[in-house]
C-alpha positions in Angstrom: 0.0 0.0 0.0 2.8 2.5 0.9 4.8 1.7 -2.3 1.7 2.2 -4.3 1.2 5.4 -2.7 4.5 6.5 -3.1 4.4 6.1 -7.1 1.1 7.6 -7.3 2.4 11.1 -5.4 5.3 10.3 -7.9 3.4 10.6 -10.8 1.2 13.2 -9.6 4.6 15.3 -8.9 5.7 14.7 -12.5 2.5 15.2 -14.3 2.1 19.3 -12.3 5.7 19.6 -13.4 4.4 19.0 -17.5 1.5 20.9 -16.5 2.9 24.5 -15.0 6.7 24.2 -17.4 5.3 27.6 -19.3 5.8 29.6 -15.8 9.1 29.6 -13.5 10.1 31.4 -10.6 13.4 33.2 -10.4 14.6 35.0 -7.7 14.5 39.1 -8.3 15.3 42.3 -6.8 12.7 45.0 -7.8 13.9 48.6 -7.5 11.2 51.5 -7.3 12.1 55.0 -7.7 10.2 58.2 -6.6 9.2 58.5 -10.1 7.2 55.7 -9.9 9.4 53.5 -12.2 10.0 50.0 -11.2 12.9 48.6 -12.7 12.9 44.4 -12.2 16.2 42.1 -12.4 16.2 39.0 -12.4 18.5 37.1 -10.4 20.7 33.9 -10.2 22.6 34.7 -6.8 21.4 36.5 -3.8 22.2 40.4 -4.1 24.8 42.6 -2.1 23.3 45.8 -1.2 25.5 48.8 0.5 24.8 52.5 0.8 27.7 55.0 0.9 27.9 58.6 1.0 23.9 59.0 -0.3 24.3 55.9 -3.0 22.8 52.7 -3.2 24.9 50.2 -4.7 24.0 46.6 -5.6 26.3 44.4 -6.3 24.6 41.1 -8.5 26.2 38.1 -10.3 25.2 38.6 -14.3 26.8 35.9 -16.4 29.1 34.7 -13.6 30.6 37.9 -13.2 30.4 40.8 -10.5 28.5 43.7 -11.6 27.4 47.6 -9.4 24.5 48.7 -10.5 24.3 52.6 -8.8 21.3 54.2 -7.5 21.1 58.2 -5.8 19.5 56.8 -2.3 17.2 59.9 -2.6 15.6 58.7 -5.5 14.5 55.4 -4.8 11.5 55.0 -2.7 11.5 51.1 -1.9 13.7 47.5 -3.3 12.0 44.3 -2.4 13.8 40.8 -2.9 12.3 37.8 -3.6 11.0 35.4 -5.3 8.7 36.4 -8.8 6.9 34.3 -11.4 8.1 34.6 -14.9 6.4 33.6 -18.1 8.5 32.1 -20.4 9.1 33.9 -23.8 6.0 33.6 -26.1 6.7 31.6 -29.1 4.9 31.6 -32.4 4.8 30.5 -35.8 1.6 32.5 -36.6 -1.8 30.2 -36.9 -3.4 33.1 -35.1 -2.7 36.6 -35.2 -3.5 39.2 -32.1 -4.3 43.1 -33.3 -5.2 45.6 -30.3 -7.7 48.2 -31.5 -8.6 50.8 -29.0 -10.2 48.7 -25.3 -10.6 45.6 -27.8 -8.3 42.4 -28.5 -9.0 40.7 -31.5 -7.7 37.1 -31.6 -7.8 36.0 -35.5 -8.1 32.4 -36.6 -9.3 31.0 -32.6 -11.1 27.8 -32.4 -13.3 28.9 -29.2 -13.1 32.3 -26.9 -13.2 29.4 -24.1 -9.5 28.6 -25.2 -8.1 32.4 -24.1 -5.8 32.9 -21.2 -4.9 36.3 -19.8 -1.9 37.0 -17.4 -0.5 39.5 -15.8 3.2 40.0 -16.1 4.0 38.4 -13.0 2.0 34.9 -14.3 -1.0 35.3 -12.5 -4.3 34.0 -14.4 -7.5 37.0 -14.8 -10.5 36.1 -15.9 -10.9 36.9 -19.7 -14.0 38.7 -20.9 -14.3 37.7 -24.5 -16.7 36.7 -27.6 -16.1 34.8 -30.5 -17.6 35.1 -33.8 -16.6 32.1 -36.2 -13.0 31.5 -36.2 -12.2 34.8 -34.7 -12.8 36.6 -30.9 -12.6 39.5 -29.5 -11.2 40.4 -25.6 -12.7 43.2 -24.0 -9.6 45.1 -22.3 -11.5 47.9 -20.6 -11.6 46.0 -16.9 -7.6 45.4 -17.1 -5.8 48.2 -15.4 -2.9 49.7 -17.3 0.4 47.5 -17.8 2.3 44.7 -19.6 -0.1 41.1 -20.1 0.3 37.7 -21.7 -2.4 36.2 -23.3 -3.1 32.4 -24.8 -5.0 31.4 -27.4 -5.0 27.7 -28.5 -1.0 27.4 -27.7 -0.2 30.6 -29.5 1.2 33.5 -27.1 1.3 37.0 -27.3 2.4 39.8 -25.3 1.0 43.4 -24.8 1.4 46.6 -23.2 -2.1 48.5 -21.9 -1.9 52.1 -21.7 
């Protein structure tokens, strides 16, 4: 009984892995200035952070080598560390073709508006408001606040910047 349990939490493992391989998390440090710009880095070794004489250095690993990236301490309002979601680069070799047209997403050449994914930037799944027509569908934007989203469509990927 425990060895059958065992394989079955085994395979269960596995199969989530197939399942969720389009997101990853990576470890980031995300700097926000007074401006109101965030800038996001993604990381493969845990940052050095130092302040000297009103500068904020950080000192990260990029390509296995050492690099100080310079801030003026006055103009950055927070940094948090941690871990963030990523979605992997969207790929396509162009069955279905996004155009953005005002609040309105159309989606060219879909098989069924119940097929569309949105995400935010950070991989997190919203609900899609949408309506298909034939082979084609259109995603209202206006609900989605302003910023940078993925969205799926029967395996094709593409992403978008909301103003």
């Amino acid at each position: 009984m425990k060895k059958s349990f065992t394989k079955l939490l085994a395979a269960a493992v596995l199969l989530s892995a197939g399942l969720f391989a389009s997101a990853q998390e990576k470890a980031s440090l995300i700097v926000t200035k007074t401006d109101g710009h965030a800038l996001n880095y993604g990381l493969v070794a845990t940052p050095s952070i130092t302040f000297n004489d009103s500068i904020m250095t950080v000192t990260v690993t990029i390509n296995n080598a050492q690099k100080a990236i310079n801030f003026k301490a006055n103009e950055v309002k927070s940094f948090t560390y941690g871990m963030t979601t990523y979605v992997n680069t969207p790929t396509s070799d162009k069955k279905i073709s996004f155009r953005i047209a005002g609040q309105t997403l159309a989606i060219q050449g879909v098989k069924s508006a119940k097929n569309i994914r949105l995400y935010q930037i950070d991989g997190r799944q919203l609900p899609v408001d949408a309506t298909e027509n034939g082979e084609s569908a259109q995603v209202n934007l206006s609900g989605i606040a302003a910023g940078v989203y993925v969205i799926s469509a029967d395996g094709e990927t593409f992403k978008f910047m909301k103003r």
